[in-house]
N, C-alpha and C positions, 0 to 999 in steps of 0.2 A: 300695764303696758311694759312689754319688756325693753329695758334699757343695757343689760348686763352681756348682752349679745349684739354684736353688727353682723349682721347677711349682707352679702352682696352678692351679685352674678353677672359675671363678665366671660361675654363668649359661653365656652362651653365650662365656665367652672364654676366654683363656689366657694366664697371666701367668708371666713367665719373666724369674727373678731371677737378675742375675749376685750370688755370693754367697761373695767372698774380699774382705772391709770390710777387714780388714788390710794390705792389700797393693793396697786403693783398683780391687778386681775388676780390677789389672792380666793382661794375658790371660798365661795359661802353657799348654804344653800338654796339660793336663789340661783345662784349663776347654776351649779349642779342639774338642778330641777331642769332649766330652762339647755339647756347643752344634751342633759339624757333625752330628754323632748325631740331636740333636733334629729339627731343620732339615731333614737327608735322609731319617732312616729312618722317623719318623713317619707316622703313615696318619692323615689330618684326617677326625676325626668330620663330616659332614655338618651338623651342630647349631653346631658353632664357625664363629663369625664372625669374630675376631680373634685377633691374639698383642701382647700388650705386653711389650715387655720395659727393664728398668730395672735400678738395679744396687743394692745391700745398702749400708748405711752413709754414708758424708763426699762419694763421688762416685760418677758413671755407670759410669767406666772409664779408667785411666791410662793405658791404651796397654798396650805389653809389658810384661813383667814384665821388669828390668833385670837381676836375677839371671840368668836363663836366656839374654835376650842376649847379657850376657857371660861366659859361661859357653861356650868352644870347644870343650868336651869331648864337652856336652850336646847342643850345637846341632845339627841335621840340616837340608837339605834338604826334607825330607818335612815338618816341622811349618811349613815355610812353606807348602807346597803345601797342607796341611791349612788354613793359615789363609786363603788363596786360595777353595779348596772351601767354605768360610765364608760367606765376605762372595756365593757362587755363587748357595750353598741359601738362604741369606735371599733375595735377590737374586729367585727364581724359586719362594719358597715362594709355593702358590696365592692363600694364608688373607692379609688387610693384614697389614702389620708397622708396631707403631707404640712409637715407642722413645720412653721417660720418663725425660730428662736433666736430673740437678742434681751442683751439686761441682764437678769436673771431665770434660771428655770429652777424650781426650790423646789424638794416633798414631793405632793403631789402632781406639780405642774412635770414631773420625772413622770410624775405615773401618765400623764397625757402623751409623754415622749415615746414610752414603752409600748404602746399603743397603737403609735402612729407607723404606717409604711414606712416612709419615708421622713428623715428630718434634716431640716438644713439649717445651720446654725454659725451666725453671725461669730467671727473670732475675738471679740471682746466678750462673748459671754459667758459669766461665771454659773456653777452649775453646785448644787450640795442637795444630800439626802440630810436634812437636818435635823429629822425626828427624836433623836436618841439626845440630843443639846436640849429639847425640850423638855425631856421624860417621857417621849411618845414612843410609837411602836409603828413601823411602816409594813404594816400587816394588812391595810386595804391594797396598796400598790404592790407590794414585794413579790407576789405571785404573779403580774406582769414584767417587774423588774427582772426576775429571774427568766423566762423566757428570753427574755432582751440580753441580757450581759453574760447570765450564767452564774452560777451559785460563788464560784470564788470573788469576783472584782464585788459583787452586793454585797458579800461581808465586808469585805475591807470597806466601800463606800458606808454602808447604811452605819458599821461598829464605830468607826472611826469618824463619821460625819464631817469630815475633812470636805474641803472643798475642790471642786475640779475645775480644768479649764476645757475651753472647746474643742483645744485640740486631743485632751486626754479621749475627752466622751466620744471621739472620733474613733479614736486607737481601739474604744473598748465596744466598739459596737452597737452604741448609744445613737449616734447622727453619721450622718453618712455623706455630710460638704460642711466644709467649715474655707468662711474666708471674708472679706469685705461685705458690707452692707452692698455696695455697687454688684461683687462677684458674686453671692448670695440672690440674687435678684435674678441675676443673669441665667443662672444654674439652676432656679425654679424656671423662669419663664422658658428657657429649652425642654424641661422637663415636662412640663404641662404642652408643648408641642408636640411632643412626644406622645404621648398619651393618648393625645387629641386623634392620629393616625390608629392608634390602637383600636380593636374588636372588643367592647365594652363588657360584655357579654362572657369570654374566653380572659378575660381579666379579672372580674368577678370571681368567676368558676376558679381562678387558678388562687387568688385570695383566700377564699375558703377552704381549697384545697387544702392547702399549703398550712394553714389555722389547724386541720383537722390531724394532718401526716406528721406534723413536727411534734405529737403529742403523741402518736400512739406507735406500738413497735411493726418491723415491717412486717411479719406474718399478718396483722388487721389491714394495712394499706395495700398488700398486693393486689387485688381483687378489685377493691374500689377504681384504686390508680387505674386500672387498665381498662375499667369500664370507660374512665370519663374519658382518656385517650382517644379511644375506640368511637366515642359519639361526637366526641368534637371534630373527627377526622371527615366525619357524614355531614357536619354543618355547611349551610350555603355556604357561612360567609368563609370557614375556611377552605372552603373546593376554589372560590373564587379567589383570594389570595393567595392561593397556593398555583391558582391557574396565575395571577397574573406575574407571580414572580419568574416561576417558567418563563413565561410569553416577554418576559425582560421590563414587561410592567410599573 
C-alpha cells in the first residue's frame, strides 16, 4: 500500500503530496518508484488541467534520503536511473506541473524544482545544492539544473553549496512567486483558474514544444514550428476562440 504519496482531486486538478514529514519527504526509493509510476503510467483525464505538487509537514523535500545513500549495500545503479526517469516524466508530463515549496528544498528536491513549469515558493524557505558537503556529485539532477539556471549560477550554487534564499531562487530563475504562505495560495489558486479557461490540448502541444526548441538550434525548429502553427490555426477549438474573441466573446 502506497503511503509515501497523497493523490487528491479537486475540481479540475490534481494535487500530489510528497508524504514522509519525518524524514523531511527526503526522496528514498520507494517514494522514487511510486512518483516515476505516477508521472509515466498515468492516463490524464481530458478534465485535468493541472498537477501540483507539494510536500507533507516542516519542508518541500530534503533531497536524498542520507540513510540509503549511505547505505552500499542497498545502493544500486538502477534507483539512480529511476531517479533520472523522474525528473524525464515530470519533465514531459502533458498536464503544467506546478510545485508548492515551503521549509526546505535540498539536492534533489532542486531537481524536482528544475522540472517543474511553474514553482511558487513560500518566503521563508531556505534552498541549497548540498551534494558537494557530502562528497557527492549532483550529476542525476545537474542536467535539468542547467536547463533551469544556466551553467554560471549551478556552479557557484552546486561548488560552493552555499545556501539560498527564496527570494535569490526567484532572481535566478529557479521559482517564479515568492511571498506569504496566505499570498502563495493565492497566486496558485488564480493560477489554476487560469488554466482551467485554457485549451488543454494547445498547452500540451506548446509544453513539448517548447521541451523540444529550447534544446535544438533554429535551423532544426523552423520547419517543425511552422507546421504545429499551421495545424493549430485549422483546430475547432481555436477557429472557435478565435471566433469568440472577435464576436467580443
Amino acid at each position: 500500500m502506497n503511503t509515501v504519496i497523497k493523490i487528491k482531486t479537486e475540481g479540475e486538478n490534481l494535487f500530489l503530496k510528497l508524504n514522509r514529514p519525518e524524514k523531511r519527504n527526503a526522496l528514498n526509493p520507494e517514494l522514487i518508484r511510486y512518483l516515476l509510476s505516477f508521472f509515466k503510467e498515468s492516463k490524464w483525464d481530458s478534465s485535468v488541467k493541472a498537477i501540483v505538487l507539494s510536500g507533507e509537514g516542516k519542508a518541500f523535500c530534503s533531497g536524498a534520503d542520507l540513510k540509503w545513500m549511505g547505505d552500499e549495500s542497498a545502493f544500486t545503479m538502477q534507483e539512480m536511473e529511476d531517479l533520472f526517469s523522474l525528473f524525464e516524466a515530470i519533465l514531459s508530463c502533458p498536464l503544467p506541473v506546478i510545485s508548492l515549496v515551503h521549509g526546505f528544498a535540498v539536492g534533489g528536491g532542486l531537481g524536482l524544482l528544475s522540472v517543474s513549469d511553474v514553482v511558487i515558493a513560500e518566503e521563508n524557505t531556505q534552498f541549497r545544492f548540498s551534494e558537494t558537503r557530502l562528497g557527492l556529485i549532483p550529476s542525476v539532477i545537474s542536467p535539468f539544473v542547467l536547463r533551469k539556471i544556466g551553467l554560471s549560477q549551478a556552479k557557484f550554487l552546486m561548488l560552493s553549496a552555499l545556501p539560498f534564499s527564496a527570494k535569490q531562487a526567484q532572481q535566478i530563475g529557479l521559482t517564479h512567486f515568492t511571498g506569504s504562505e496566505t499570498e502563495c495560495d493565492i497566486f496558485l489558486n488564480k493560477l489554476l483558474k487560469n488554466f482551467k479557461e485554457l485549451d488543454s490540448s494547445a498547452v500540451a502541444k506548446t509544453k513539448k514544444w517548447l521541451n523540444s526548441a529550447y534544446a535544438l538550434p533554429l535551423s532544426e525548429v523552423k520547419k517543425e514550428g511552422v507546421s504545429l502553427i499551421s495545424e493549430a490555426r485549422k483546430s475547432r477549438s481555436a477557429r472557435q476562440r478565435i471566433k469568440n474573441l472577435l464576436d467580443g466573446n
